[in-house]
One Martini backbone bead per residue (centre of mass of N, CA, C, O) as a GRO file, in nm:
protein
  225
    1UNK     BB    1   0.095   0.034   0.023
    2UNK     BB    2   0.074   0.347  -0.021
    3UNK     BB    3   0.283   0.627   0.152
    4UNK     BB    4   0.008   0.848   0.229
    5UNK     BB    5  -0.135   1.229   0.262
    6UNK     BB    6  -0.424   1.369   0.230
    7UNK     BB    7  -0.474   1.740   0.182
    8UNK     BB    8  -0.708   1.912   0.298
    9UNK     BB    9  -0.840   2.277   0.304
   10UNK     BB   10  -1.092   2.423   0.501
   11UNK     BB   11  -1.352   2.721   0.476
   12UNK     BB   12  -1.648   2.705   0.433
   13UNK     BB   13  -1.776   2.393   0.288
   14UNK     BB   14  -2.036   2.311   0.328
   15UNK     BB   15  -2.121   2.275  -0.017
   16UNK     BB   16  -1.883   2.058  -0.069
   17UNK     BB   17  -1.737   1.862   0.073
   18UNK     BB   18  -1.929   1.598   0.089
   19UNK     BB   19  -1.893   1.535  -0.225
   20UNK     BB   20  -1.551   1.544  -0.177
   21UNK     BB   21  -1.528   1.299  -0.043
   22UNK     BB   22  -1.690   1.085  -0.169
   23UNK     BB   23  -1.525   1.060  -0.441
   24UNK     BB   24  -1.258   1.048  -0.265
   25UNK     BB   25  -1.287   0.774  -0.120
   26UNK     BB   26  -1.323   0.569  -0.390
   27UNK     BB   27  -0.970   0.602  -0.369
   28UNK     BB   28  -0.925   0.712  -0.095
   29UNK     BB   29  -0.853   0.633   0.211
   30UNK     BB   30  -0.914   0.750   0.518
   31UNK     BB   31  -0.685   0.756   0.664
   32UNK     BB   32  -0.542   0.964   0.458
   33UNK     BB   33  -0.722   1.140   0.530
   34UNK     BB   34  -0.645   1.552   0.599
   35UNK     BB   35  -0.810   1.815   0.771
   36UNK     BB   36  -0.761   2.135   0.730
   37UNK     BB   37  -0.884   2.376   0.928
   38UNK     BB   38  -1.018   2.769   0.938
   39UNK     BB   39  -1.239   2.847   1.139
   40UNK     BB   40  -1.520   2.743   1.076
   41UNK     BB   41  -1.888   2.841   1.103
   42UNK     BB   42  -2.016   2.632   0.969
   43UNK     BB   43  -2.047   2.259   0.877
   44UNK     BB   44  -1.765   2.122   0.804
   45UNK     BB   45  -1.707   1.988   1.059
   46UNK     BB   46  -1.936   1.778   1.040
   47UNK     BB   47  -1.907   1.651   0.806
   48UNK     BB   48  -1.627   1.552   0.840
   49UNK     BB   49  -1.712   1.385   1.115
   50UNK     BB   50  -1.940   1.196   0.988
   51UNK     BB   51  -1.712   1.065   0.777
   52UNK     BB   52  -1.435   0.991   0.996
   53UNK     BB   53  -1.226   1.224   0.945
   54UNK     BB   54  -0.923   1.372   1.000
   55UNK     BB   55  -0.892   1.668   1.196
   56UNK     BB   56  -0.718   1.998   1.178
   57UNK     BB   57  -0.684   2.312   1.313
   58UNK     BB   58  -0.697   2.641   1.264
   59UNK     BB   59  -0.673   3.003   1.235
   60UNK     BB   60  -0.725   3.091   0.909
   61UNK     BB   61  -0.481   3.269   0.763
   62UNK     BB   62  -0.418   3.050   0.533
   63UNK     BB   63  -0.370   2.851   0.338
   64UNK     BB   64  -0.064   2.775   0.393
   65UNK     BB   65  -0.060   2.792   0.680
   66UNK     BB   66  -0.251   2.501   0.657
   67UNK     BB   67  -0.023   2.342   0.531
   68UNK     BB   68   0.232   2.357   0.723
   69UNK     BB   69   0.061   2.261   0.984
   70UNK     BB   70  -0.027   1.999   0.890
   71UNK     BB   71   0.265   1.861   0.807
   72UNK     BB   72   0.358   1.798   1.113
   73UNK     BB   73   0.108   1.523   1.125
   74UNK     BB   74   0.333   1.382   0.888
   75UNK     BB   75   0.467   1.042   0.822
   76UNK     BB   76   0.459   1.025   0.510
   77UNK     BB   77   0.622   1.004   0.194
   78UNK     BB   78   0.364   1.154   0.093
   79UNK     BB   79   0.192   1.433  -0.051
   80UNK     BB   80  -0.142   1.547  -0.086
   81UNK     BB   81  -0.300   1.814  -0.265
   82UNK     BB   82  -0.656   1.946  -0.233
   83UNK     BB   83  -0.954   2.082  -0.292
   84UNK     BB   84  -1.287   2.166  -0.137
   85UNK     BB   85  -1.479   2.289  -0.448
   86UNK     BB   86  -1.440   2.025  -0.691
   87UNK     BB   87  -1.219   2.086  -0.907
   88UNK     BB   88  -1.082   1.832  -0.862
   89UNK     BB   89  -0.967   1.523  -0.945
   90UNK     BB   90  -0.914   1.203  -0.754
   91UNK     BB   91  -0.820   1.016  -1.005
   92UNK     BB   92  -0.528   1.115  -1.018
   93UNK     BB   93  -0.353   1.069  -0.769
   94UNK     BB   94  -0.254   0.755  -0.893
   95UNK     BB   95  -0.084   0.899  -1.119
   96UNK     BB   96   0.105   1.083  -0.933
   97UNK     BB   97   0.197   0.880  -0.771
   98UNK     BB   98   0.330   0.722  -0.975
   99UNK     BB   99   0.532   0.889  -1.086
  100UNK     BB  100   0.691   0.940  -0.794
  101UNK     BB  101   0.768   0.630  -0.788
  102UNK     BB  102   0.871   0.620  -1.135
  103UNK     BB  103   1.044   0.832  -1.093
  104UNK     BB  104   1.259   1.129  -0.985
  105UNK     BB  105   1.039   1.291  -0.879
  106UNK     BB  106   0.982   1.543  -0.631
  107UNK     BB  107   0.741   1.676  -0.753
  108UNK     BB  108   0.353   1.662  -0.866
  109UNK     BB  109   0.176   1.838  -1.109
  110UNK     BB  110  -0.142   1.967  -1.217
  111UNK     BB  111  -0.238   2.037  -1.530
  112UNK     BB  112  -0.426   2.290  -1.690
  113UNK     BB  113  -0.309   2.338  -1.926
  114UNK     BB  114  -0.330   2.022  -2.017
  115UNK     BB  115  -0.619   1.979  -1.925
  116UNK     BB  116  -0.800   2.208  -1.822
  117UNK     BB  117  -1.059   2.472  -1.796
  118UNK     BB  118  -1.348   2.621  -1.612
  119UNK     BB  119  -1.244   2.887  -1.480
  120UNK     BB  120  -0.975   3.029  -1.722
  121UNK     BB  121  -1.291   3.152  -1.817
  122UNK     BB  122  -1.549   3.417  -1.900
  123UNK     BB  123  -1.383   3.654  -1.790
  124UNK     BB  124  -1.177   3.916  -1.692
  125UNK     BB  125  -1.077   3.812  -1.399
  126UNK     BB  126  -0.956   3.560  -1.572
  127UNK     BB  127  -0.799   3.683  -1.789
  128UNK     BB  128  -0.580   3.836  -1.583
  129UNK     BB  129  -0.513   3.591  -1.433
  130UNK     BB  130  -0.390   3.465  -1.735
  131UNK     BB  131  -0.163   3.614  -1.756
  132UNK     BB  132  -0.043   3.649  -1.456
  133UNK     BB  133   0.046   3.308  -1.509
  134UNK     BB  134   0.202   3.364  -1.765
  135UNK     BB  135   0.428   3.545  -1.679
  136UNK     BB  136   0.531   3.349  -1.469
  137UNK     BB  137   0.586   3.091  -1.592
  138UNK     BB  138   0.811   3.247  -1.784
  139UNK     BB  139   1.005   3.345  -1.585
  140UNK     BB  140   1.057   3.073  -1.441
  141UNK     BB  141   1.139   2.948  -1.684
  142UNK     BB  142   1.403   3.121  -1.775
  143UNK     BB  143   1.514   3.106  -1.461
  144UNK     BB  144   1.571   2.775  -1.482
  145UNK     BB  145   1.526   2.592  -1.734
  146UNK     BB  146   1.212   2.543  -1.811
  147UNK     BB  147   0.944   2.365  -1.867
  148UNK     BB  148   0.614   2.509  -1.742
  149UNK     BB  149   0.290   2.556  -1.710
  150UNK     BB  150   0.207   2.500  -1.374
  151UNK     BB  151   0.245   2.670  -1.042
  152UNK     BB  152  -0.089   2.743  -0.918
  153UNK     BB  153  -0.172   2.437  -0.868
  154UNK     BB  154  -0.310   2.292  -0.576
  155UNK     BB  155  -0.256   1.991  -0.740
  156UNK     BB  156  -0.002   1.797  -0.555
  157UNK     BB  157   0.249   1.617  -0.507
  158UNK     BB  158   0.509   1.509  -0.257
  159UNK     BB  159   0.777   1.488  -0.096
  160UNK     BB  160   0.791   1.520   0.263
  161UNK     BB  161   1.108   1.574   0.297
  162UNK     BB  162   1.082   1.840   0.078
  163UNK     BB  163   0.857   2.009   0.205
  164UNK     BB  164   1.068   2.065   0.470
  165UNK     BB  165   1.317   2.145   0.291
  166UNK     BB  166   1.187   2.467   0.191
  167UNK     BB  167   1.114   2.677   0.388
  168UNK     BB  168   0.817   2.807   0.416
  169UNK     BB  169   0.609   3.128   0.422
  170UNK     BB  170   0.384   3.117   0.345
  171UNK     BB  171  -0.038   3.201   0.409
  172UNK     BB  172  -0.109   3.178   0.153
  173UNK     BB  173  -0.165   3.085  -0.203
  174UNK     BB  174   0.151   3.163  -0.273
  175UNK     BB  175   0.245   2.852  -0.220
  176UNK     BB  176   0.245   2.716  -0.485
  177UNK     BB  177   0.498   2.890  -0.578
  178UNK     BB  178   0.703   2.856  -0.390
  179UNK     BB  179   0.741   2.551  -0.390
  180UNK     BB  180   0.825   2.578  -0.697
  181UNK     BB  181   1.102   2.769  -0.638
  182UNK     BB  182   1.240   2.634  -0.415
  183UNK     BB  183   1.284   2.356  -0.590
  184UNK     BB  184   1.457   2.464  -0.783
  185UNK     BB  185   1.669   2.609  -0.608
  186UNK     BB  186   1.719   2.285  -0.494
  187UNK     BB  187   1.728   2.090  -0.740
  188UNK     BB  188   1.448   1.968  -0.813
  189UNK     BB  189   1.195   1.751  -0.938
  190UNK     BB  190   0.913   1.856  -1.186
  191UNK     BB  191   0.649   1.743  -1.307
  192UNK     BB  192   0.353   1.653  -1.508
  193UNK     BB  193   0.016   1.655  -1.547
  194UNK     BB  194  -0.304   1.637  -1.629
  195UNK     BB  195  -0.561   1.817  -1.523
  196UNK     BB  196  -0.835   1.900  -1.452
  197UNK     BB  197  -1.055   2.205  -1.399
  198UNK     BB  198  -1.337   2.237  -1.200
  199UNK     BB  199  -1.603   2.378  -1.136
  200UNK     BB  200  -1.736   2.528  -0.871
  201UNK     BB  201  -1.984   2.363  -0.727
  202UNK     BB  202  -1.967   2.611  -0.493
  203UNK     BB  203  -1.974   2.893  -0.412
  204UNK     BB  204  -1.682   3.156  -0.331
  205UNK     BB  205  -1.400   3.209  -0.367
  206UNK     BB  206  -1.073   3.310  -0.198
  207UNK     BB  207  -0.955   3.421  -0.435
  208UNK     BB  208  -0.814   3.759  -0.453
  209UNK     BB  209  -0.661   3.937  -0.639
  210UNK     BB  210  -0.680   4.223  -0.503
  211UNK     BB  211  -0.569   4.066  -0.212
  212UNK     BB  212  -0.318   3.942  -0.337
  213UNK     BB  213  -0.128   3.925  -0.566
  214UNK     BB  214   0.108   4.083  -0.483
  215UNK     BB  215   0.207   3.803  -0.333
  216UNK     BB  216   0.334   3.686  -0.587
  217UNK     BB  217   0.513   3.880  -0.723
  218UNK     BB  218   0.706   3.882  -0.446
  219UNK     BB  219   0.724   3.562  -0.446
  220UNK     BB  220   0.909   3.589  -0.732
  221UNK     BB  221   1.145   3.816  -0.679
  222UNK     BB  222   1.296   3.690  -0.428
  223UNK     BB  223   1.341   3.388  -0.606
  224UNK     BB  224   1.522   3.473  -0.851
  225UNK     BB  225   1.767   3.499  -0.703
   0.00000   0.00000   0.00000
């Protein structure tokens, strides 16, 4: 049996978690699966307890500080991240693992760009999105000498102790970015599967570009150098 944990981040998604957990359930047993909670008010954590999965709460300060928090409570060698608002497919998982295990790649990505999306398409505000997610991944591929397609997509398998070996600082969504420039510069390799996104279930995005954007900026300017 493959020695992994997936860590799914939760903040108030009592109307998507029950609908991915049953899902997740299907491909991954319970006992893998730890939910890091961020101060839900809603139902999230009770559903998520009534389905007997393993949660530790966190102070809710953002994406970044819930995966760094999880982490201290895994002892197995491989971690996996996922959304809990329905967005990614649970069925890439064994995916990711067998590549993480038959590769030599020390994290592997599931890319939006291979797989496609239902989400960074049909607004201004995703059009923004899609470029300035653009400009960053051409910075980062000139700069480390790279073909990388997506490097801020939240669904993506790690060995546990190469995640420990980053000292991410990340508190917020930009943690995923700097995961992929951190192992760069560390000269890890990073792989890529296709892996579609879909639309959130229910519910609105916490990822707010006017909120966070800038935090993308200077987390790819520090880590350039």
């Amino acid at each position: 049996m493959q020695d992994y944990t997936l860590i799914i981040p939760t903040k108030n998604e009592e109307l998507t978690i029950g609908e991915v957990l049953d899902e997740t359930l299907k491909v991954v047993p319970k006992e893998k699966i730890l939910i890091v909670d961020g101060n839900s008010k809603d139902k999230t954590k009770s559903i998520i307890l009534s389905k007997n999965i393993k949660i530790v709460e966190e102070e809710g300060i953002g994406k970044g500080s819930a995966l760094r928090s999880a982490s201290k409570f895994v002892k197995s060698k491989y971690l996996i991240f996922m959304d809990a608002d329905g967005s990614h497919d649970p069925k890439d998982i064994p995916k990711m693992l067998l590549l993480l295990e038959k590769s030599n790649a020390d994290m592997v990505v599931g890319s939006r760009m291979l797989g496609g999306s239902d989400e960074l398409h049909g607004t201004l505000l995703n059009f923004a999105k899609n470029i300035g997610s653009g400009l960053i991944q051409l910075a980062i591929n000139y700069r480390f000498k790279v073909n990388l397609t997506d490097s801020e997509n939240g669904f993506r398998a790690i060995k546990t102790d190469v995640f420990k070996n980053l000292d991410l600082k990340s508190t917020d969504f930009d943690i995923e970015q700097e995961m992929v420039l951190k192992c760069l510069k560390k000269d890890y390799k990073i792989l890529e599967i296709p892996s579609h996104e879909y639309e959130r279930k229910a519910g609105n995005s916490k990822l707010s570009l006017f909120r966070i954007g800038y935090k993308f900026i200077w987390r790819l300017i520090i880590n350039l150098i």
